[in-house]
N, C-alpha and C positions, 0 to 999 in steps of 0.2 A: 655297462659303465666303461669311459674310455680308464686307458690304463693311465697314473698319476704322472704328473710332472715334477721332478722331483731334481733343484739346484744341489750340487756340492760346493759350497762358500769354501775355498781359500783365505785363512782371516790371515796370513803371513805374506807383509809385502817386501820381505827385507830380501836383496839379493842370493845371502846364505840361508834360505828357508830350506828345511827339511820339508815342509807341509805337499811339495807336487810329490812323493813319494805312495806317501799314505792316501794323497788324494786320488791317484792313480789306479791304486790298487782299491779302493771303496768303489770307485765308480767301476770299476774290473768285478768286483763281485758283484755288486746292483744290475748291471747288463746280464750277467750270466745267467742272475732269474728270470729275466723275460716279462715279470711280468708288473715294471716300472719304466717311463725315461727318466736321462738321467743327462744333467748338460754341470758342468764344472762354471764355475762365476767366481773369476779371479780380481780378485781387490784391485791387484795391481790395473786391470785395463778399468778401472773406474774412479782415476785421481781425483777423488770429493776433497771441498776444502773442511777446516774445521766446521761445527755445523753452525752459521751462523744467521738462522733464518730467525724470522720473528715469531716464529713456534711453529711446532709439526706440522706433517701435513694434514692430521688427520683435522685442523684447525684453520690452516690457512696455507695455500697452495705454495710451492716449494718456488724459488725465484733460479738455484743456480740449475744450469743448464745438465751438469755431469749429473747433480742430485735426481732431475728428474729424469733420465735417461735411464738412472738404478732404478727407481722405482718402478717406472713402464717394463724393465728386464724382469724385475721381482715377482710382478704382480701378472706372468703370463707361467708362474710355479704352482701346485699343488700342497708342496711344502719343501723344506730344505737339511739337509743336511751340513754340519757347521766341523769342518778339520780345523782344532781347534790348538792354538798352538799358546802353553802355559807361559806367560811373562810375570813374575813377580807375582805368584798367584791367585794372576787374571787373567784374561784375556787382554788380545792388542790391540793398541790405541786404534788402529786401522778398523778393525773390526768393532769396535763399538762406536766409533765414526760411523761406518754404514747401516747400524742397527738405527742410531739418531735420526739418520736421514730418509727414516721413508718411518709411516708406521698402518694405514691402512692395508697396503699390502703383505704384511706380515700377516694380518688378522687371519683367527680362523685356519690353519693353516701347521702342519707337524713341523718339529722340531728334532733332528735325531744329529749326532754327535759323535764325531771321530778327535781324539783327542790324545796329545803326548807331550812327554816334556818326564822330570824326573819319577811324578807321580803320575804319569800318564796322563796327565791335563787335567786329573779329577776335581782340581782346585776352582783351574780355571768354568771345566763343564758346570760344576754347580754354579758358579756366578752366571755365565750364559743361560742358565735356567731359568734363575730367579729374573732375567732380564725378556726372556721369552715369553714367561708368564703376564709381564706390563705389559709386555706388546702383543697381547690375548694370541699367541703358538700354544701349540700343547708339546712340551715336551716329553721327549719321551724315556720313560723308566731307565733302558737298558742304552747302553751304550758301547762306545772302544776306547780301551786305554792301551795305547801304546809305552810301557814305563821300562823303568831303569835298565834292565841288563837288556830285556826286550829291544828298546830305543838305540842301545849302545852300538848293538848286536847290528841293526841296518842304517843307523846314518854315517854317512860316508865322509861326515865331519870330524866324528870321532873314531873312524879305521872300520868303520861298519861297510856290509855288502851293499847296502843301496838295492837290497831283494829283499820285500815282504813276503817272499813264501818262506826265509827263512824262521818267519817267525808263528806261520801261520796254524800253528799247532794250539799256541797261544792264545791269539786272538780270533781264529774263523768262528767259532763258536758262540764270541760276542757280538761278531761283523753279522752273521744271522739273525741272531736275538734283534739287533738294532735296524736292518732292513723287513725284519718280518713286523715292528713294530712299526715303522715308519709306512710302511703298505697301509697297515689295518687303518692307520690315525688319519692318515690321506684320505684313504679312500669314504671313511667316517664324516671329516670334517667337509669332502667335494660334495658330500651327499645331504649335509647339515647347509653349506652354502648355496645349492641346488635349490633347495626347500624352501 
């Protein structure tokens, strides 16, 4: 079996994102194991407008040009990884914009979750969950919470190093748990979709 394809979703388009940090360093430990790819899919090069089609595509073919670009990008994954950044605890308007605009390519397909903010994005990851689930992903159990002193401790917004080894004591343990689980689910669901 070839090795998974496996997106890190940036769901943070705002200039002052913390999210290339973490996403940096998740796809830095994904590479390390050897035995994933691994490509980054940043919201920001994918300016979708709100979703204004006359329903999914899994119903009727997608008209705006950016929407179907994302889709055709999506649908060459195995599954995805989602750096999940907590707004009001959800996720960003950005981010459930490109969840809208595509939904066959989602199908069938892991879910795993890098996520921070005060609670570590815990708030947000469960909503992405339950949104993963509509869009038949399997998410996955384990995940990374990047939280409070952890968060403080490397964003460089708040006097932080802007270095996740400084915290990696913390979280390598989850970063494991959530890439050994995103393997198994990949490579589960390439072989259920094979079939």
């Amino acid at each position: 079996m070839t090795k998974p394809k496996i997106a890190i979703i940036v769901s943070s388009t705002r200039p002052t994102r913390f999210a290339d940090i973490p996403t940096a360093w998740i796809k830095a430990q994904a590479e390390a194991r050897g035995d994933m790819d691994v490509e980054v899919l940043d919201l920001r090069d994918y300016p979708l407008p709100f979703f204004d089609e006359v329903a999914s595509n899994a119903w009727v073919p997608s008209k705006n040009e950016v929407a179907i670009k994302w889709q055709k990008k999506l649908a060459e994954f195995d599954g995805y990884i989602f750096v999940v950044a907590e707004y009001n605890r959800s996720i960003t308007g950005a981010l459930k914009n490109a969840l809208d605009q595509a939904y066959v390519e989602w199908n069938h397909k892991v879910a795993g979750f890098v996520g921070y903010g005060a609670m570590g994005g815990a708030r947000a990851i469960e909503q992405l969950r339950l949104m993963a689930v509509e869009l038949q992903m399997v998410p996955t159990r384990s995940a990374v919470h990047i939280a409070g002193g952890d968060f403080f401790k490397v964003h460089p917004g708040f006097g932080g190093s802007g270095n996740m080894a400084d915290i990696e004591a913390t979280i390598g343990a989850s970063a494991k748990a959530t890439l050994d689980d995103v393997l198994w689910w990949a490579k589960a669901t390439m072989a259920a979709r094979k079939a």
